[in-house]
C-alpha positions in Angstrom: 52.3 109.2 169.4 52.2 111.2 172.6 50.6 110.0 175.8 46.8 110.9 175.5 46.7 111.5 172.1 44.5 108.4 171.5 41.7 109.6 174.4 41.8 112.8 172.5 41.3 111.7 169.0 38.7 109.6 170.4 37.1 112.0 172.2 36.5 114.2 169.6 35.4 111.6 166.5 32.6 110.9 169.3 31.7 114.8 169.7 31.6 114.3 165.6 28.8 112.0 165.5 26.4 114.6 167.0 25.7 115.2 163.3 24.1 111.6 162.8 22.5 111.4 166.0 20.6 115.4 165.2 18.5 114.3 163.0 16.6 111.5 165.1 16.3 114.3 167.9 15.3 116.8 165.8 11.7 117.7 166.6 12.1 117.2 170.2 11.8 120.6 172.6 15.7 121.8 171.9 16.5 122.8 175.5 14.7 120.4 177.5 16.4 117.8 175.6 19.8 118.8 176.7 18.5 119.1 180.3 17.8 116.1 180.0 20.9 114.4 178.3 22.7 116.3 180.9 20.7 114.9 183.8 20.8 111.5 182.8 25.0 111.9 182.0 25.1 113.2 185.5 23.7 110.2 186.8 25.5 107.9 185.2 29.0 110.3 186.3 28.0 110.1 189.9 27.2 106.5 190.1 30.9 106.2 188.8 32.4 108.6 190.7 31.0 106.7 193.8 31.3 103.0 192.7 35.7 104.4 192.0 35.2 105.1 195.8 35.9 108.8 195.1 35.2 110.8 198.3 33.5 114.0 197.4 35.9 117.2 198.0 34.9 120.8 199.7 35.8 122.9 196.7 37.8 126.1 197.3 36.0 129.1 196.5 38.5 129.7 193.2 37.5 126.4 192.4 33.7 126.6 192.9 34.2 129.6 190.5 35.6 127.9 188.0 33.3 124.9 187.9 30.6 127.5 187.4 32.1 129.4 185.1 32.8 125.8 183.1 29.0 124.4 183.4 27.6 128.2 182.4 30.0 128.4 179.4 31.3 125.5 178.4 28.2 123.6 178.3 25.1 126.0 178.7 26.4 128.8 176.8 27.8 126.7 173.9 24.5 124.7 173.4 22.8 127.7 173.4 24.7 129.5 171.1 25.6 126.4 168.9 21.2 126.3 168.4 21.0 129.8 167.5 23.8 130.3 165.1 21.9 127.4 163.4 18.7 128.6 163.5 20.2 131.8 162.0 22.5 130.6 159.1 22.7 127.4 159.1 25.3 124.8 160.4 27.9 125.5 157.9 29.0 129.2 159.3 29.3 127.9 163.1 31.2 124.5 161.7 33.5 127.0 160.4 34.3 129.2 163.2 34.4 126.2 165.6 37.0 124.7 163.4 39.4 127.6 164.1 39.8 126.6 168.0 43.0 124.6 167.8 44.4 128.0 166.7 42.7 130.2 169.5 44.1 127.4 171.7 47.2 127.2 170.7 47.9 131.5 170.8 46.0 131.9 174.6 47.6 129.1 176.4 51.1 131.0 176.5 54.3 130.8 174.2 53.3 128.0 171.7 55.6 126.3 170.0 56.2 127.0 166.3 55.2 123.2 165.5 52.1 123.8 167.6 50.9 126.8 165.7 52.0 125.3 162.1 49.9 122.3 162.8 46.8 124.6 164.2 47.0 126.3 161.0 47.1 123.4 159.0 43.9 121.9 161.0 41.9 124.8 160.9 42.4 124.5 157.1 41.4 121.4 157.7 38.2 121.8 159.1 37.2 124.7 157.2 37.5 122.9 153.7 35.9 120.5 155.5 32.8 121.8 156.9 32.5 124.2 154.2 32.5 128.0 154.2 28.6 128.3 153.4 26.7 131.3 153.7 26.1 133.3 157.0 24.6 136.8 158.2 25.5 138.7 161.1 23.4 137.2 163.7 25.2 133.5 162.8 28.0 135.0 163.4 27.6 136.6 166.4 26.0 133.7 167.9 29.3 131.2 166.3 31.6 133.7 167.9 29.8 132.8 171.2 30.0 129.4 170.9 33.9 129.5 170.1 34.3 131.3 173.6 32.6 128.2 175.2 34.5 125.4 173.3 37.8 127.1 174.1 36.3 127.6 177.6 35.7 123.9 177.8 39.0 123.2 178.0 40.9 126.6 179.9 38.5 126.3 182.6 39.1 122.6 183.2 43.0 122.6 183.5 43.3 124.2 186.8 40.5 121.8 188.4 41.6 118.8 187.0 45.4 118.2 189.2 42.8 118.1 192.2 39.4 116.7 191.2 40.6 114.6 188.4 38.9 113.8 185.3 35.6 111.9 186.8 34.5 114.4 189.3 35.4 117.6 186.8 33.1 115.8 184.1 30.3 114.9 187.2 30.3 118.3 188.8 30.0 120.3 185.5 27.5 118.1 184.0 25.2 118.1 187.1 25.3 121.9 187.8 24.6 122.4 183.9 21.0 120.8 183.9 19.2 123.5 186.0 21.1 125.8 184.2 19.8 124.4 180.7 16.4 124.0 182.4 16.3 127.7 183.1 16.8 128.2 179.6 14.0 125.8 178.3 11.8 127.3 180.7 12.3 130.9 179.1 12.3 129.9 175.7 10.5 126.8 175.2 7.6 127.2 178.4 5.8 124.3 180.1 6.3 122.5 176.6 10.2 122.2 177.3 9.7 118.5 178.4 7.5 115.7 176.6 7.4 111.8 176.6 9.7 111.4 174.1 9.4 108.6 171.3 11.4 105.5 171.1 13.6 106.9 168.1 14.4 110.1 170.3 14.8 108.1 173.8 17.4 105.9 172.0 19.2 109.1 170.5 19.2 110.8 174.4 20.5 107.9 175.6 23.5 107.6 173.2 23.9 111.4 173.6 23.9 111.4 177.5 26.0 107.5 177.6 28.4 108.3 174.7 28.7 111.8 173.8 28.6 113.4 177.4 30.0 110.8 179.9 33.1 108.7 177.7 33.9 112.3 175.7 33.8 114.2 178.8 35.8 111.6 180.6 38.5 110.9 177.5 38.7 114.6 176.9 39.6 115.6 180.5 41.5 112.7 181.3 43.9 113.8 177.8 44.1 117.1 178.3 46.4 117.5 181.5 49.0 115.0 179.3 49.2 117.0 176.3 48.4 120.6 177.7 45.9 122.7 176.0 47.7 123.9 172.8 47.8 120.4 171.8 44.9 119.2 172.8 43.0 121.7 170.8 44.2 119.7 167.3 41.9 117.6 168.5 39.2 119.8 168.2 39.5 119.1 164.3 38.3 115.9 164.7 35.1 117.1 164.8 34.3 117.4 161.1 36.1 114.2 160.7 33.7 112.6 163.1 30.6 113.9 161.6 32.0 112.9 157.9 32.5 109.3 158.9 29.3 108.9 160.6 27.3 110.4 157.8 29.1 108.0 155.5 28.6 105.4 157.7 24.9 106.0 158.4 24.5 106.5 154.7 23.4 109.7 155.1 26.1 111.1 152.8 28.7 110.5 151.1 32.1 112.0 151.7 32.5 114.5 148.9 36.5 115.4 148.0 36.5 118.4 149.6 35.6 116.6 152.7 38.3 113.7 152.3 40.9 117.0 151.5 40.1 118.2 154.7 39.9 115.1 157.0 43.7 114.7 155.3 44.6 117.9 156.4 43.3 118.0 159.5 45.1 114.6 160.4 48.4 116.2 158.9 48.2 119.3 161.1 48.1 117.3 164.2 50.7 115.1 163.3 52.9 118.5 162.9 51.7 119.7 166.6 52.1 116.2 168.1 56.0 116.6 167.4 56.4 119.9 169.7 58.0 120.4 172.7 55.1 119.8 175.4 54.8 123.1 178.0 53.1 121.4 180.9 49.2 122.1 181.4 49.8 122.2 185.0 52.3 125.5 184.4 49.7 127.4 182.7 48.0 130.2 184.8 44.5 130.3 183.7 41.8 132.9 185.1 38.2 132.6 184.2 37.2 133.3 181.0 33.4 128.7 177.0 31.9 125.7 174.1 30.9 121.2 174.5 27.9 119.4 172.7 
């Protein structure tokens, strides 16, 4: 298995178990939670980054640019839309569309291999069989569409920072200029009641959110991608639904249904088929600016 493959799967079967952790969070102000996951992850990145001994770096403009552009859609802009495609039709239509980013991937980060395209196919089959077609509207969709520009982003926006700044302060940077950000957005749509003492249940889910999801996935994921280069770091992405169907079972929320075993196979399958290509270096790839991260 190729060099980083392992941080990658892992990183995404973590992003998976947002699923179980939703439903503890659930009633909790939307957007001043994630402010809040993101402050505390930002916390925990920069204690890191300083107990490494990593001095901080004057960023370029290009680079100050970037990191913006990452925090603003990668992380903002995904959350966002990610809420409001559910709100409008439900998580099954944005489950869907997400699942299709190992192709968008694999076609925007130059001449992908035919092995690399094959296997996106096959994972986005994956996924979708998976996560399940369901019903949407226009609105979901719209709002989907937005999120897959975020999750791409999450990724494009990162390759060029991470030969200099490294996995630990990319994570640390985006994280911490995401949460005024976030709290901008909670502000507008939630008001003064953005922000609450939160109960035991809920504290315990931010925690694992912030701990877990945010600072190992962030680190994993970035620390992965410059080894494999984008293209095949977005099989990864399929993980996702995997992830989710193995914490439901494991929760005993639900159990896996055949449909969702046919599609963890397949997703598995397709990145087995991308892992065999010919790598194109992620540090080749000209990227300019162009988001989605949960």
């Amino acid at each position: 298995m190729k060099k980083g493959a392992l941080g990658a799967a892992s990183a995404m079967l973590i992003v998976g178990t947002l699923a179980g952790v939703s439903g503890v969070i659930k009633d909790y102000p939307l957007y001043g939670g994630q402010a809040v996951r993101y402050l505390a992850a930002a916390v925990i990145l920069l204690i890191v980054t300083r107990a490494m001994g990593l001095r901080a770096i004057r960023l370029t403009p290009r680079e100050s640019l970037l990191l913006g552009a990452l925090s603003l859609l990668g992380l903002v802009v995904f959350n966002v839309c990610v809420v409001e495609a559910t709100r409008a039709s439900g998580p099954a239509l944005v489950g869907t569309v997400l699942g299709t980013v190992p192709l968008v991937l694999a076609l925007v980060t130059g001449r992908p291999s035919g092995r690399v395209v094959i296997g996106a196919t096959v994972v986005v089959a994956g996924a979708t069989l998976a996560t399940g077609l369901g019903s949407g509207n226009l609105p979901g969709l719209l709002w989907s569409l937005g999120a897959l520009v975020g999750e791409v982003s999450f990724s494009l926006l990162a390759i060029p920072l991470l030969p200099r700044l490294g996995a630990i302060r990319v994570s640390a940077y985006s994280v911490a200029l995401a949460v005024p950000m976030l709290a901008a957005v909670g502000l507008v749509a939630e008001g003064t009641s953005m922000l609450r003492v939160p109960t035991l249940a809920e504290a315990l889910g931010f925690a694992y959110l912030a701990v877990v999801v945010t600072t190992i996935a962030f680190f994993l994921w970035y620390t992965s991608l410059p080894k494999l280069g984008a293209g095949v770091a977005g099989l990864f992405a399929g993980m996702i639904p995997v992830g989710a169907i193995a914490t439901g079972a494991l929760l005993g929320v639900a159990a896996p249904t055949v449909p969702d075993l046919a599609g963890a196979g397949l997703v598995v399958a397709g990145i087995v088929v991308g892992l065999t290509a010919k790598r194109t270096p992620a540090t080749t790839l000209v990227i300019s600016p162009a988001t989605g991260r949960s």
